[in-house]
C-alpha positions in Angstrom: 6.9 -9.0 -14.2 6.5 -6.2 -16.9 10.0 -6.0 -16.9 10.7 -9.3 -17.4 8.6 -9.5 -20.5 5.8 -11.9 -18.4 3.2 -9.0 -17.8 1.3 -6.5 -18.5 -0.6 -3.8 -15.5 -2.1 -0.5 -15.1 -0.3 1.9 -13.0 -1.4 5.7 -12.1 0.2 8.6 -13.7 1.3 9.8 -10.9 3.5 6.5 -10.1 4.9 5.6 -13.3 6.4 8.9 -13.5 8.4 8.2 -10.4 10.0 5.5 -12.0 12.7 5.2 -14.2 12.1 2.3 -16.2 13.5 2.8 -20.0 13.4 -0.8 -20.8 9.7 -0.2 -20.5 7.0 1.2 -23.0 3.9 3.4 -21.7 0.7 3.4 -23.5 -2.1 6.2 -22.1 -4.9 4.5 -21.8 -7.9 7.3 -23.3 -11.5 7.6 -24.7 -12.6 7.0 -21.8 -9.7 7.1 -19.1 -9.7 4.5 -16.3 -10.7 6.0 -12.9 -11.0 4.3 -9.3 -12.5 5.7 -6.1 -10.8 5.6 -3.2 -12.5 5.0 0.1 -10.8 5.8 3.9 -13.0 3.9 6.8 -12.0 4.8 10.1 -14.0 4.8 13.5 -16.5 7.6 14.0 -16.3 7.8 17.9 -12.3 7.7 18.1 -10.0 10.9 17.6 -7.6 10.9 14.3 -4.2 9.7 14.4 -1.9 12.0 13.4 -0.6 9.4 11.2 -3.8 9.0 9.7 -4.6 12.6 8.8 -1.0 12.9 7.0 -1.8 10.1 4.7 -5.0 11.8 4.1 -3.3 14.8 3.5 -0.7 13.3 1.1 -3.6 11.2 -0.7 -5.4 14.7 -1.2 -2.9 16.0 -3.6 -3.6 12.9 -6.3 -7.8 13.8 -5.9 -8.9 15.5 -8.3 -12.6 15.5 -6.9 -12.7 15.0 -3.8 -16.2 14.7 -1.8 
């Protein structure tokens, strides 16, 4: 939609740089910088996927503070 000039969003840093858009303009948004929290649920009583412990291992590179 942004690039077809009907919309505006907010993206992370993290993916608009792994796009290559140059029909489209960026504006950092500062003073104060958008955060979100991010929140995993998974059962307590029930072992890990493997699957699910390599997203959380991926997702652990973008945290800057994690808990």
């Amino acid at each position: 939609m942004v690039q077809s000039k009907v919309g505006v969003t907010i993206l992370s840093c993290h993916l608009v740089k792994s796009y290559d858009c140059p029909n489209i303009k960026l504006i950092r948004l500062t003073d104060p910088t958008p955060t979100c929290k991010i929140k995993l649920i998974y059962p307590k009583n029930k072992g890990m996927p493997h699957t699910t412990k390599a997203f959380i291992d991926y997702m652990s590179e973008f945290i800057i503070d994690p808990y």
